[in-house]
C-alpha positions in Angstrom: 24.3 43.9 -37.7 26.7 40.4 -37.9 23.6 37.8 -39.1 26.4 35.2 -38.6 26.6 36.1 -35.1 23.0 36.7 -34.3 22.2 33.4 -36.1 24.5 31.6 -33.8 23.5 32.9 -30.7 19.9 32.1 -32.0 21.1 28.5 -32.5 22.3 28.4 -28.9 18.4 29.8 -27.8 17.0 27.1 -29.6 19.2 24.3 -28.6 18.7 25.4 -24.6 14.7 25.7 -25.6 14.7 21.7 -26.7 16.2 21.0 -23.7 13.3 22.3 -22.5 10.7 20.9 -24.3 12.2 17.6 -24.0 11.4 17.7 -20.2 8.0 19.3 -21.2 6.9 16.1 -23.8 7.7 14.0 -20.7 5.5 15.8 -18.9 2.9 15.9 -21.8 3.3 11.9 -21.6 2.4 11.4 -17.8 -0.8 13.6 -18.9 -2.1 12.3 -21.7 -5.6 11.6 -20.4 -5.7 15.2 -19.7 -5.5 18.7 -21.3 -2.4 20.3 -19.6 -2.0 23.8 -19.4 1.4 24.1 -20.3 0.8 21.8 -23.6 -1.6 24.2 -24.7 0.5 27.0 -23.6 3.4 25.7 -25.3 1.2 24.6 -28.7 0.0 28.7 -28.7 3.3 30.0 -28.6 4.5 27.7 -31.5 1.6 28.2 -33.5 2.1 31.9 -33.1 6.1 32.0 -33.4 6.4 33.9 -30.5 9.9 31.3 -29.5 11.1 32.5 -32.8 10.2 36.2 -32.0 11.8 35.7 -28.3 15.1 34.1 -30.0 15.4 37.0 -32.2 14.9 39.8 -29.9 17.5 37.9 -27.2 20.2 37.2 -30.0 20.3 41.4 -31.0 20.1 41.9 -27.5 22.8 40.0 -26.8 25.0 40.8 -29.8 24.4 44.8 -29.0 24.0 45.0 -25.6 22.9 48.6 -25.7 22.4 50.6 -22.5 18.7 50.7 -22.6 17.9 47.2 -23.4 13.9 47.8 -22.4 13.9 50.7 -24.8 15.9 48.8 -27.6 13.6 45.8 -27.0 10.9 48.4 -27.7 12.3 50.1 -30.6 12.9 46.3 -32.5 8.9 45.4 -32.1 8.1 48.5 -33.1 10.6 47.5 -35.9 8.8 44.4 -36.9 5.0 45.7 -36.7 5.9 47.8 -39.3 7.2 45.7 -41.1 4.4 43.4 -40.4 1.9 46.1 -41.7 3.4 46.5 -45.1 3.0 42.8 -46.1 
């Protein structure tokens, strides 16, 4: 596995999610007064690294491109629960 490569592409994910959030903390401005759903939603998947887990996930994916992307998606969280249980 190229890290240089799957770093890069990971830079790219992130860069194209700002953009995103951006537009979202303008919404999150307008709304103040209020709780808004996608502030919360947004806060949640943050607080749980879930971008983080997207981004890596999309940069193998993109870097191998294998034929059964569902099943490699599969195969790369079943990766990282193990890995998760060891700690």
């Amino acid at each position: 596995m190229d890290t240089e490569k799957i770093s890069e592409i990971a830079e790219r994910i992130d860069e194209n999610v700002n953009e995103k959030m951006k537009l979202s903390n303008l919404h999150d401005l307008e709304t103040k007064m209020h709780k808004d759903p996608l502030d919360e939603a947004n806060k949640y998947l943050c607080k749980k690294d879930v971008y983080e887990l997207f981004k890596y996930l999309t940069a193998n994916l993109v870097l191998k491109k294998p034929k059964d992307p569902i099943g490699s998606l599969i195969e790369q969280l079943k990766e990282i629960e193990q890995s998760e249980q060891k700690k």
